[in-house]
N, C-alpha and C positions, 0 to 999 in steps of 0.2 A: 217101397211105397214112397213116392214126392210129397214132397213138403213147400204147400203155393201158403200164399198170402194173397185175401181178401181186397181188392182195391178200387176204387171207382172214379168219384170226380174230381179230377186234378189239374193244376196248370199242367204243360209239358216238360217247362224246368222240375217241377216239384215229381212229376212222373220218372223221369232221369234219375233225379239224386234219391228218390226212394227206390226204385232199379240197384241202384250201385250198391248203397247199403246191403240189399236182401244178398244177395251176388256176395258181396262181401263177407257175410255172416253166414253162409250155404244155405238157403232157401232154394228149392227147386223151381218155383215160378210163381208168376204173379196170376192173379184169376180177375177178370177186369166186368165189374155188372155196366150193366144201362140203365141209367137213371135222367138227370141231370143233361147231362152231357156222353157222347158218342164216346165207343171207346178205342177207335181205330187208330188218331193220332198221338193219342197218350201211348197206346202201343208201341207205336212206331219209336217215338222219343223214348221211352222204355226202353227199348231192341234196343237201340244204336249204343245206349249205355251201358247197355250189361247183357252181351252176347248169346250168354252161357245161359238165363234162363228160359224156360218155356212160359210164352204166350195163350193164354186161355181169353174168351169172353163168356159169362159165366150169369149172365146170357146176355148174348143181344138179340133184340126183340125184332123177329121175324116176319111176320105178318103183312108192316109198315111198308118191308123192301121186297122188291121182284128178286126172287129165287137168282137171278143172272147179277143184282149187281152183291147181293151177299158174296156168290163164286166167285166175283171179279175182285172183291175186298179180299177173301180170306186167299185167293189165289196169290195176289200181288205181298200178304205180309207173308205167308210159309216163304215166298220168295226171298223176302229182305232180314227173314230171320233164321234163314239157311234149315225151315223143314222146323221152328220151335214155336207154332202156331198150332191151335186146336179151334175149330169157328163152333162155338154152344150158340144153340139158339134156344128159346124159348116163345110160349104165346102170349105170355101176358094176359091178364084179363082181359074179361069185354070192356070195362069202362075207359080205361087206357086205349084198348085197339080203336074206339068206334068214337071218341070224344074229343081224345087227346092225339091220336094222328088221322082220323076220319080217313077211318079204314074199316072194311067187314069183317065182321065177324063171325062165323059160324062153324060150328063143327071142328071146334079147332085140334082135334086128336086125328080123324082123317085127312084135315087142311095141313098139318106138320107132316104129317106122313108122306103128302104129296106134295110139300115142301122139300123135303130132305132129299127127297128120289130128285128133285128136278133140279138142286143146287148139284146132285152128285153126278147128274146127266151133264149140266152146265160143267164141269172138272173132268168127267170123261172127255168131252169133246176138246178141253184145252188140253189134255193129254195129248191129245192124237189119236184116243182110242179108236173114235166115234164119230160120224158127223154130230151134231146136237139133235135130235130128236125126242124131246117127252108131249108125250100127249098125257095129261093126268087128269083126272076129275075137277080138279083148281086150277093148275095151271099146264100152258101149251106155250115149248117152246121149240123153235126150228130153224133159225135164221143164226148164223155165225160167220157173215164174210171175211174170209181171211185178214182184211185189215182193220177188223175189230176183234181179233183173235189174239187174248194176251199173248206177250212172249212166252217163247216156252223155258222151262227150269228143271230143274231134277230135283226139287220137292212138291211136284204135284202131289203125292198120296195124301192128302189132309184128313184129317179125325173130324168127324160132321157129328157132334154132339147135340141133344136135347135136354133140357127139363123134364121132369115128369114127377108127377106124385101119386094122381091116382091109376086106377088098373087100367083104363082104356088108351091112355098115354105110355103107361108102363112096356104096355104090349105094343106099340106103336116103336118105343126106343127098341123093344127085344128084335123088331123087324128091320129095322132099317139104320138105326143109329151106329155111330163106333162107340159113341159112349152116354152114362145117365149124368145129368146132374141132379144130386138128390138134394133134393129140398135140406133148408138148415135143422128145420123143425124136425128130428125122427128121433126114432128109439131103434135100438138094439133088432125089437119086436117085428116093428114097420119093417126093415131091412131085409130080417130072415123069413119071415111069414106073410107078408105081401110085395115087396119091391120085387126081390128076386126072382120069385115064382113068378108074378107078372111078366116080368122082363124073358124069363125063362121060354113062358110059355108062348109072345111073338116072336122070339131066337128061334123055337119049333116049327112054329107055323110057317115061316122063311127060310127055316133049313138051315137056320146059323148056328155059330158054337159060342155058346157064354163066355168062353175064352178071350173071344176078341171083342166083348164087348165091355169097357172098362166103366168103372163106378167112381164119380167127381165126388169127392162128399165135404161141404162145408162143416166146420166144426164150431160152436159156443165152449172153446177154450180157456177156463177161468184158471191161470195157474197164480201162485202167492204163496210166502212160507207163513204168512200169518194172516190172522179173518180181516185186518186192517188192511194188508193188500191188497186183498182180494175182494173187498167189498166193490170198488167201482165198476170194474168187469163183471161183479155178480149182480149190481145193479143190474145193468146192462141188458145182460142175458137173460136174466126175469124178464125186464122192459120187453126184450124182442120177440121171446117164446109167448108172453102175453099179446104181444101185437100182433102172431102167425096165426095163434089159437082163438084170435074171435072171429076167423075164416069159416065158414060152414062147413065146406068141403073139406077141409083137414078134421072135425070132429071128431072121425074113428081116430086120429093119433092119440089121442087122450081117453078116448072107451074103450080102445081094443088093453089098455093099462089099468082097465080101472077105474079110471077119473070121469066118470061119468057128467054131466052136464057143466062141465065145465067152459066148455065153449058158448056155451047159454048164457052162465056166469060172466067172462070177460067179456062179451058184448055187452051186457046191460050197465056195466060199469063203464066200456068205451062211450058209450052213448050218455052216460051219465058224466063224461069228462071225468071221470077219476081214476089216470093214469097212474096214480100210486098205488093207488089198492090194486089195478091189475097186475104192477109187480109182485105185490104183496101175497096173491091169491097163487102166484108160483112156487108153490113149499121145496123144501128141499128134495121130496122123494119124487117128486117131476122132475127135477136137475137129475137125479143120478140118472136119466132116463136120456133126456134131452140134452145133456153138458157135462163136460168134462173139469171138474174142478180141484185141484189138487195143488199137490205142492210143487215147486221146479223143477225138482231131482226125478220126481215123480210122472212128471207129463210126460216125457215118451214112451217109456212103459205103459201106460193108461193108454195112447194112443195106439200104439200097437197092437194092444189084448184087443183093443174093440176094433179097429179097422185094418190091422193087416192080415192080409188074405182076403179080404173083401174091396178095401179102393184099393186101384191104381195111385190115386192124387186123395191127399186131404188137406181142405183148404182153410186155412184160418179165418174166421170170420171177424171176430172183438179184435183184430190183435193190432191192426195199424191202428186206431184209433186207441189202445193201450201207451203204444210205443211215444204218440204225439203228445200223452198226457206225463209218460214215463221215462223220457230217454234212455235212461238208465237199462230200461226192461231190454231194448235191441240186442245186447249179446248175451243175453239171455237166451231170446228169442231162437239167436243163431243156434247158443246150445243145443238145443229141442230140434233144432232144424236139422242141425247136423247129426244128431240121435237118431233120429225118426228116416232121415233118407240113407242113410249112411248101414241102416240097420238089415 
């Protein structure tokens, strides 16, 4: 199992010397969101600094870009990071897609689908497999003259990741994806009793084998030998798992456990501004559920029981934002790191 680290808006020097760090302390790779800012240059200045790890985007947001220039991006880094690139995509909400890059929106579990197929049409045909042909429901592609035809490399084979949470996405990733990235927000539950089977059952419908299809899973990581360590991160992680959970659509994570109107709850408080009581309203038997909280000695064991044999990669979510508070915490961090992939 890989052991990545969480990472997003950064200058490119600061992307580098966090690179070299991880690299130095045995971390498997960095997982880079979209938020802010793009994550393709940070990668890049990433790459160049620390060879050895693997490159994730975890997600960049799909929709915004034509299918062709996504393959031309994640083509040209597998390139320059000799094959340690995975291109995640995700849809992001409506309000984002249609406000914030005035873009459409619809249907966005058959529009990924016909996304993915047509970024992996767009890599067959840099292969050499294929001429480019996709005709899909959203998008048509068919034009590739040879001098608009990246160079060619011997890491074409790329990992064409998605998001997904709920089942009509889930079985979108079982169809076409190489891998899920599972939302931060899950339980144990979500994993074995709805993710899998989902994913299982578009793997069937497309004749694939769950084998090759790998599981990204970010982690709420509270580790500390005492509750005074461990309170900022457990901050934190309340703060965020309150922030997933006034989402509608996520609901069932919390009633399929149990916790019944809870999502009702932290909305009426978000809209009330009182971001402390939605921490507040995350009891600890939601953590055992949601977050890993333990002692130092203790966290790779803990990660292990819960996700090996189920991810590929688990990605630390709290934990750069620990390290920038803690210095200290980093080889620590490596400890776990080196635990966990080493294991």
């Amino acid at each position: 199992m890989q052991f990545d680290l969480m990472t997003g808006s950064q200058r490119w020097s600061d992307a580098a010397e966090l690179a070299t760090t991880l690299e130095a302390e045995g971390f498997s790779g960095m997982l880079y969101t979209e938020t802010g800012h793009v994550p393709w240059m940070q990668i890049a200045a990433a790459a160049m600094a620390a060879p050895s790890l693997t490159f994730t985007t975890g997600i960049a947001v799909a929709f915004p870009r034509s299918p062709m220039v996504s393959a031309q991006i994640a083509w040209e880094l597998a390139d320059e990071t000799n094959g340690k690139f995975r291109l995640g995509l995700g849809s992001q909400v409506k309000g984002h897609i249609t406000r914030r890059y005035a873009t459409e929106f619809s249907q966005p579990a058959k529009r990924m689908r016909d996304y993915v197929l047509a970024v992996k049409a767009c890599l067959r045909a840099f292969r050499g497999e294929e001429k480019l042909n996709h005709e899909g429901e959203f998008y048509d592609l068919s034009l590739l003259p040879p001098a608009w035809k990246p160079r060619s490399h011997e890491h074409g084979d790329i990992k064409v990741d998605i998001s997904s949470v709920g089942p009509i996405m889930n079985r979108v990733a079982g169809e076409v994806a190489d891998g899920v990235h599972v939302h931060p927000m899950h339980s144990l539950h979500y994993i074995e009793n709805r993710l899998l089977p989902e994913v299982a059952e578009g793997a069937d419908r497309a004749g694939r084998d769950m084998a090759d299809i790998d599981l990204i899973v970010p982690v709420f990581a509270v580790p500390g030998d005492t509750p005074e360590e461990r309170a900022p991160l457990l901050h934190r992680a309340k703060t965020q798992i309150a922030f997933y959970g006034t989402t509608p659509n996520y609901a069932f994570q919390f009633e399929d456990l149990g916790f019944e109107g809870m999502t009702q709850k932290l909305g009426g408080l978000m809209k009330a501004g009182d971001m402390a009581g939605m921490a507040d309203a995350i009891t600890d038997e939601m953590l055992e559920h949601f977050a890993l909280v333990s002692t130092w000695d203790e966290m790779p064991d803990r990660l292990n029981d819960r996700y090996d044999g189920r991810a590929a990669r688990v990605v630390m979510y709290l934990t750069e934002e620990g390290m920038r508070k803690d210095p200290d915490s980093v080889h620590k961090w490596g400890e776990v790191a080196r635990a966990v992939a080493g294991s």
